[in-house]
Chimera marker file (.cmm) of the C-alpha trace (Angstrom):
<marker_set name="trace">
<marker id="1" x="3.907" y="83.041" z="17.664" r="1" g="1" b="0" radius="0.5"/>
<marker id="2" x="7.019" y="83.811" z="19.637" r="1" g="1" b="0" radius="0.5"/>
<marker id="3" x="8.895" y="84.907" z="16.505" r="1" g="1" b="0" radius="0.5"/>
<marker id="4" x="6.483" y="87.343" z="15.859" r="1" g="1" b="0" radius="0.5"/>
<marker id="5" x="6.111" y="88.876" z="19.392" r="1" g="1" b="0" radius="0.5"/>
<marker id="6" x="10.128" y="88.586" z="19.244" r="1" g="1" b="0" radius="0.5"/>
<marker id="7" x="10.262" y="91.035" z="16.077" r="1" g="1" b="0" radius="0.5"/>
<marker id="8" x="7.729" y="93.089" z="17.320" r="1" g="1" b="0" radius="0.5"/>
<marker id="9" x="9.799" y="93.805" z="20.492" r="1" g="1" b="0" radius="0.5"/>
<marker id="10" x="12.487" y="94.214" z="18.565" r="1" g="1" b="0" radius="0.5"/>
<marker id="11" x="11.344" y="96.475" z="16.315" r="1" g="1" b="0" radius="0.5"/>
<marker id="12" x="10.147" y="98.612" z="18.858" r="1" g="1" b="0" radius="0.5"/>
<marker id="13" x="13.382" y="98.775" z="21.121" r="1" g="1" b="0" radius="0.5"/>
<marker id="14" x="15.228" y="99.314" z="17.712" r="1" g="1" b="0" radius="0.5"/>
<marker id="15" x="12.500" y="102.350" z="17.274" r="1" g="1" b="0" radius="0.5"/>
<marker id="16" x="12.820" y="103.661" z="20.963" r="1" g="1" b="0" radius="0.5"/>
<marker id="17" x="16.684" y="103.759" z="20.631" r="1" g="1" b="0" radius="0.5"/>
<marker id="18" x="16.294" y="105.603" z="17.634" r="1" g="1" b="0" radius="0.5"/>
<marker id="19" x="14.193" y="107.788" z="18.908" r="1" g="1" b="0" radius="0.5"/>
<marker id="20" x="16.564" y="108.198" z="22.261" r="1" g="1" b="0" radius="0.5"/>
<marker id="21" x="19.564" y="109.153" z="20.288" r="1" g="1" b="0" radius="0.5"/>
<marker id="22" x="17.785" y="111.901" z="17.987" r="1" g="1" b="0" radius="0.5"/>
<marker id="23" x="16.631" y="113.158" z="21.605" r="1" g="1" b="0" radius="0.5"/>
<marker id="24" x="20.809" y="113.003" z="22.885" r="1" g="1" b="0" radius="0.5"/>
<marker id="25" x="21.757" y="114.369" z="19.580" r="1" g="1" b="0" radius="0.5"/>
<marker id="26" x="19.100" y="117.051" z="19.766" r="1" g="1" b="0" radius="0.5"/>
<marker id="27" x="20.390" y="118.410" z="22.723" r="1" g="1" b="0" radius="0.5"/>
<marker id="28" x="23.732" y="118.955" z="22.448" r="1" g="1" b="0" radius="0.5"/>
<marker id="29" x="24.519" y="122.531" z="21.721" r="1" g="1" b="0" radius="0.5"/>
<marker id="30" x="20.931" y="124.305" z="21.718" r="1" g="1" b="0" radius="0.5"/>
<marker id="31" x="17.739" y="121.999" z="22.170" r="1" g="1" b="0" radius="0.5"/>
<marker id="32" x="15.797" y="121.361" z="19.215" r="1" g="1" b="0" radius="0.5"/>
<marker id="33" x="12.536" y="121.933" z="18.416" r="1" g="1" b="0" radius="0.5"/>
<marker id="34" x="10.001" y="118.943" z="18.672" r="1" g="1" b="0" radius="0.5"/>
<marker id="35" x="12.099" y="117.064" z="20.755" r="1" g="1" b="0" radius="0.5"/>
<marker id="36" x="8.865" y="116.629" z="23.325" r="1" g="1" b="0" radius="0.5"/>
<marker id="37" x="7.678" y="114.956" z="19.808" r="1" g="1" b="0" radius="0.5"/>
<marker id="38" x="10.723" y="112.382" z="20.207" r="1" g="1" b="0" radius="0.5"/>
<marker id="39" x="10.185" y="112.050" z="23.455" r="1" g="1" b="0" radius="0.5"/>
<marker id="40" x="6.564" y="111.031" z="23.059" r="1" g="1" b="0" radius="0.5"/>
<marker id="41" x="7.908" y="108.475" z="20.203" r="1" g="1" b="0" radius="0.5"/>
<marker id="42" x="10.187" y="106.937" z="22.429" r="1" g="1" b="0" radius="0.5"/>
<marker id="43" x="7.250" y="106.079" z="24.773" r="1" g="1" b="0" radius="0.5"/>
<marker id="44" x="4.816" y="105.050" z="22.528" r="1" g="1" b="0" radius="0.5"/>
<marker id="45" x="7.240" y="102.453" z="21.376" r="1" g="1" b="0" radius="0.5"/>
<marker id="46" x="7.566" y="100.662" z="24.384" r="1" g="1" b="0" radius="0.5"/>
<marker id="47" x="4.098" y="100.791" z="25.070" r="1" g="1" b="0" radius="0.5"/>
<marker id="48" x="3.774" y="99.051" z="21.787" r="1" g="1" b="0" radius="0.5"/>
<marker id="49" x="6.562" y="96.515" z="22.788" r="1" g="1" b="0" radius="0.5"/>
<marker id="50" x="4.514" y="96.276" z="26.396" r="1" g="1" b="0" radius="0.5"/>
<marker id="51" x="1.332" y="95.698" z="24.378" r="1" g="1" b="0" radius="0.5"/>
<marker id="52" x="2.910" y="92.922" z="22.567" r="1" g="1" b="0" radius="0.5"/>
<marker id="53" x="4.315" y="90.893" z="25.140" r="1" g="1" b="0" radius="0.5"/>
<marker id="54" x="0.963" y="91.296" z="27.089" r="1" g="1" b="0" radius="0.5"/>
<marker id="55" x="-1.149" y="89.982" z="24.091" r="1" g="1" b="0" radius="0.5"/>
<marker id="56" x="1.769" y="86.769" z="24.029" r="1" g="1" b="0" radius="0.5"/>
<marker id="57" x="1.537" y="86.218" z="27.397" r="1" g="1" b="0" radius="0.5"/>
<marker id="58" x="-1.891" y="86.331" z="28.509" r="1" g="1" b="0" radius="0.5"/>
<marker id="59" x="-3.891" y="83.444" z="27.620" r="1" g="1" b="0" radius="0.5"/>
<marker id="60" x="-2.050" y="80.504" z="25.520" r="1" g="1" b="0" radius="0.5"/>
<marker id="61" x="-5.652" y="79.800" z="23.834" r="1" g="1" b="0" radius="0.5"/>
<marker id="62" x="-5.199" y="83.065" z="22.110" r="1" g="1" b="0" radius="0.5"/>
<marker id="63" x="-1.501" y="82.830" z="20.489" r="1" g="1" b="0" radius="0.5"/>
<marker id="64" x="-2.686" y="82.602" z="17.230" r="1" g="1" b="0" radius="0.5"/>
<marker id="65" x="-4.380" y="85.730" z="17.425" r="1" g="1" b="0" radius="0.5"/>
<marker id="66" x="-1.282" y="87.505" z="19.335" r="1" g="1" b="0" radius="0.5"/>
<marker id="67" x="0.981" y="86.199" z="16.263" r="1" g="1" b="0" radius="0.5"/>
<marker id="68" x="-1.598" y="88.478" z="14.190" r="1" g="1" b="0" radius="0.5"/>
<marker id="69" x="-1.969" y="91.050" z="16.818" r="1" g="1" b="0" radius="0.5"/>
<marker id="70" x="1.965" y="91.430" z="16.755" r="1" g="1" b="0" radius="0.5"/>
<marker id="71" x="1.898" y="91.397" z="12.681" r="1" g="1" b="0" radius="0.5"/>
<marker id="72" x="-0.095" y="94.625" z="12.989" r="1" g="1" b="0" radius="0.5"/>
<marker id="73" x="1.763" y="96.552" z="15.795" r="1" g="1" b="0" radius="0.5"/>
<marker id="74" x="4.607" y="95.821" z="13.968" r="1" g="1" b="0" radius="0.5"/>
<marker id="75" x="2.545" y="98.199" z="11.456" r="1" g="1" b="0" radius="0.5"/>
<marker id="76" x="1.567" y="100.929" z="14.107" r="1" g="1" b="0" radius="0.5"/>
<marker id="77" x="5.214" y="100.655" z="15.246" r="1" g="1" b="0" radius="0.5"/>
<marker id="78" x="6.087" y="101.775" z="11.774" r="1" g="1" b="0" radius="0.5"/>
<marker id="79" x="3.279" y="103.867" z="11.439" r="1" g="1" b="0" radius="0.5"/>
<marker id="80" x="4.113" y="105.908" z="15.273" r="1" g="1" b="0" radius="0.5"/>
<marker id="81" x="7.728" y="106.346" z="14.169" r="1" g="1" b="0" radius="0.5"/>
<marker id="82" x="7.068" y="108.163" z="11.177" r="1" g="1" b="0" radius="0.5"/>
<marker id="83" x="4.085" y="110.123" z="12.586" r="1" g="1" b="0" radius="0.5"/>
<marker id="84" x="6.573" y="111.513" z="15.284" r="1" g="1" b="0" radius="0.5"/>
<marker id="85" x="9.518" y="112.146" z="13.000" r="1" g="1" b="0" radius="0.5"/>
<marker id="86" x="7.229" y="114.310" z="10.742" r="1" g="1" b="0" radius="0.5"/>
<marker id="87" x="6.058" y="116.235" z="13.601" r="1" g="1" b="0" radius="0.5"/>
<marker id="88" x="9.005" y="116.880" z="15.743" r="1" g="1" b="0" radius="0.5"/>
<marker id="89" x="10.469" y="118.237" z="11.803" r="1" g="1" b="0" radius="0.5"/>
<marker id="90" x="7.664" y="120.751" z="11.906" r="1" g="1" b="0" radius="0.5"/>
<link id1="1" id2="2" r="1" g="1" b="0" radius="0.2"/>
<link id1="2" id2="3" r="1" g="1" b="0" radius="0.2"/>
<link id1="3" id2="4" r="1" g="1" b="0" radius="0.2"/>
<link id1="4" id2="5" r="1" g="1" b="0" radius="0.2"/>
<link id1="5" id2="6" r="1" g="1" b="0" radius="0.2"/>
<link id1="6" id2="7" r="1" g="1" b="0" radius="0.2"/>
<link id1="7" id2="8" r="1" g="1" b="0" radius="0.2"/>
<link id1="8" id2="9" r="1" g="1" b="0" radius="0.2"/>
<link id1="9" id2="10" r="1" g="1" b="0" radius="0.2"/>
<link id1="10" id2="11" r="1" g="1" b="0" radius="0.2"/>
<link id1="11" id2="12" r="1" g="1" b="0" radius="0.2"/>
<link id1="12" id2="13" r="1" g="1" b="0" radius="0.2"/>
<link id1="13" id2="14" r="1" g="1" b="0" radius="0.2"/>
<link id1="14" id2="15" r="1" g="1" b="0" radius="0.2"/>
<link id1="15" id2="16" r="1" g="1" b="0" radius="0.2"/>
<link id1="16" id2="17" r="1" g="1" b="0" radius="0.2"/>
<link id1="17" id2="18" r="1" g="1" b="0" radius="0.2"/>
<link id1="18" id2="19" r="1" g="1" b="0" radius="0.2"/>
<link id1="19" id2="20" r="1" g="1" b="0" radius="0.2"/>
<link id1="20" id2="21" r="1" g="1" b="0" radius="0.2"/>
<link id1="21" id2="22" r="1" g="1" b="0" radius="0.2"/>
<link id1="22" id2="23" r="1" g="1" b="0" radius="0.2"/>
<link id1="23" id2="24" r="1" g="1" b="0" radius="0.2"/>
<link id1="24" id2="25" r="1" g="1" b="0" radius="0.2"/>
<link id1="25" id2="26" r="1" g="1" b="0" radius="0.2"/>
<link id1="26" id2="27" r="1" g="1" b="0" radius="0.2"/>
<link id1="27" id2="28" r="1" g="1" b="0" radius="0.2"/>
<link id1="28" id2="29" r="1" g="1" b="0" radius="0.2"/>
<link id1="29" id2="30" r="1" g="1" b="0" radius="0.2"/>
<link id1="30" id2="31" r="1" g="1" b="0" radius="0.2"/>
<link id1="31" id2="32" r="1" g="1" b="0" radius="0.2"/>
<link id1="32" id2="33" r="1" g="1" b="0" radius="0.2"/>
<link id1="33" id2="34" r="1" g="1" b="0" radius="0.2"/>
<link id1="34" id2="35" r="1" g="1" b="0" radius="0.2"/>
<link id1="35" id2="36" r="1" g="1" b="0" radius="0.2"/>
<link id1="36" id2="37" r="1" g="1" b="0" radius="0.2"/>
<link id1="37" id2="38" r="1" g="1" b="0" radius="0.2"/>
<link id1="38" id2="39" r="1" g="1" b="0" radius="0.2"/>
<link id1="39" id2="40" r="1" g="1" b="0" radius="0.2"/>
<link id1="40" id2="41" r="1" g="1" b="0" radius="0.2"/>
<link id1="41" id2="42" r="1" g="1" b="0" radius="0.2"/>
<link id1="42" id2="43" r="1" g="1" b="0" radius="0.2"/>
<link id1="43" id2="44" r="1" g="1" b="0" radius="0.2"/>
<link id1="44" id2="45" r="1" g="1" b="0" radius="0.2"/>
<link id1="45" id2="46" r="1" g="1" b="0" radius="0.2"/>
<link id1="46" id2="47" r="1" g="1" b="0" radius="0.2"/>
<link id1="47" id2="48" r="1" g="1" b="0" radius="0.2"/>
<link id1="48" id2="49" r="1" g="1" b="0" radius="0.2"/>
<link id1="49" id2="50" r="1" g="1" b="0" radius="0.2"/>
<link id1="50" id2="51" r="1" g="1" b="0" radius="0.2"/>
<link id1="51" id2="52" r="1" g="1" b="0" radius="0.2"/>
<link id1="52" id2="53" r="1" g="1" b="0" radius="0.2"/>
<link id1="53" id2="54" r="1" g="1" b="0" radius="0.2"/>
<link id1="54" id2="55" r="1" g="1" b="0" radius="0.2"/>
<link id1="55" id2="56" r="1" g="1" b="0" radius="0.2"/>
<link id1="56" id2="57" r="1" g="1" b="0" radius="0.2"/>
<link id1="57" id2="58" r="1" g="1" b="0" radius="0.2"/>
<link id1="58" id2="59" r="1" g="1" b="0" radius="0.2"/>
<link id1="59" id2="60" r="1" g="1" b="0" radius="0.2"/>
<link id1="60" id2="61" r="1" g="1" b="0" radius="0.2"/>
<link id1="61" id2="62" r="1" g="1" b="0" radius="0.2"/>
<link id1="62" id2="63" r="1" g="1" b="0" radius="0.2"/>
<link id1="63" id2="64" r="1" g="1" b="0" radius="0.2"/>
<link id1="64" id2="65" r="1" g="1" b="0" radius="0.2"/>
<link id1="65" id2="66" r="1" g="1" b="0" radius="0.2"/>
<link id1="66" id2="67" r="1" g="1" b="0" radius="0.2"/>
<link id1="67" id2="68" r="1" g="1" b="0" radius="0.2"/>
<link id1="68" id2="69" r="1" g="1" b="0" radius="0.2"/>
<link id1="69" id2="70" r="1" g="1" b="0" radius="0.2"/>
<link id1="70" id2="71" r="1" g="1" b="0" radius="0.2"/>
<link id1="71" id2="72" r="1" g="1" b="0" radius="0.2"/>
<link id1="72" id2="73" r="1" g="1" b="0" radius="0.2"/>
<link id1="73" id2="74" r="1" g="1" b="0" radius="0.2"/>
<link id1="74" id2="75" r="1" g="1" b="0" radius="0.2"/>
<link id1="75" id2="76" r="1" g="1" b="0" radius="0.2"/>
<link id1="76" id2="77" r="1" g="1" b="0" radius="0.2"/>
<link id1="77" id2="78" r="1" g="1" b="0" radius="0.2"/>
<link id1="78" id2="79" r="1" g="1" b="0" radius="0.2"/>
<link id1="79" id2="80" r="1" g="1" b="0" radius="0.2"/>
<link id1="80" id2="81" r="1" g="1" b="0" radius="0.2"/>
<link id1="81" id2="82" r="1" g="1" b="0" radius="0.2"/>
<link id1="82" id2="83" r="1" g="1" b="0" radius="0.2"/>
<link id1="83" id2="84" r="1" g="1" b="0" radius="0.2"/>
<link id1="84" id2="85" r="1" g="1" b="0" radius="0.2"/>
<link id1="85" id2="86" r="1" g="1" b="0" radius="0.2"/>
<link id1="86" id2="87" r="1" g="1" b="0" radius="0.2"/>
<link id1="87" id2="88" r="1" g="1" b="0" radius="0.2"/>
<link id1="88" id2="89" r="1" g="1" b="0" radius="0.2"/>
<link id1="89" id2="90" r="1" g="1" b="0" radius="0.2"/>
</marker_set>
């Protein structure tokens, strides 16, 4: 269960930083368009991270399900990234 919340929080910082840098490296010369997209990326993914150590930590009855829970915000982590990347391009 842990590994999975572990990875999922990982994932998500990894995400976030990403996001983070594109918003440093956008804003160097002459701000970029869509960086309010990266911005919004950056947050979602550590409300995703939040979510995950919240579903770990709440109840040790439900672990199981958090290990599954994590499995698929893993997913939306993946999922949120990309969605932001294609619109901050646009």
């Amino acid at each position: 269960m842990w590994l999975a919340c572990a990875l999922a929080v990982a994932a998500a910082g990894l995400l976030a930083l990403t996001d983070l840098a594109g918003i440093v490296m956008g804003s160097w010369d002459t701000p970029g368009p869509g960086l309010g997209w990266l911005k919004a990326g950056a947050i979602g993914q550590f409300g995703l991270a939040v979510a995950v150590l919240a579903a770990g930590a709440a109840r040790p009855s439900r672990r199981r399900g958090a290990a599954v829970v994590a499995g698929v915000i893993i997913a939306l982590e993946v999922g949120w990234f990309l969605l932001t990347r294609m619109l901050a391009a646009s």
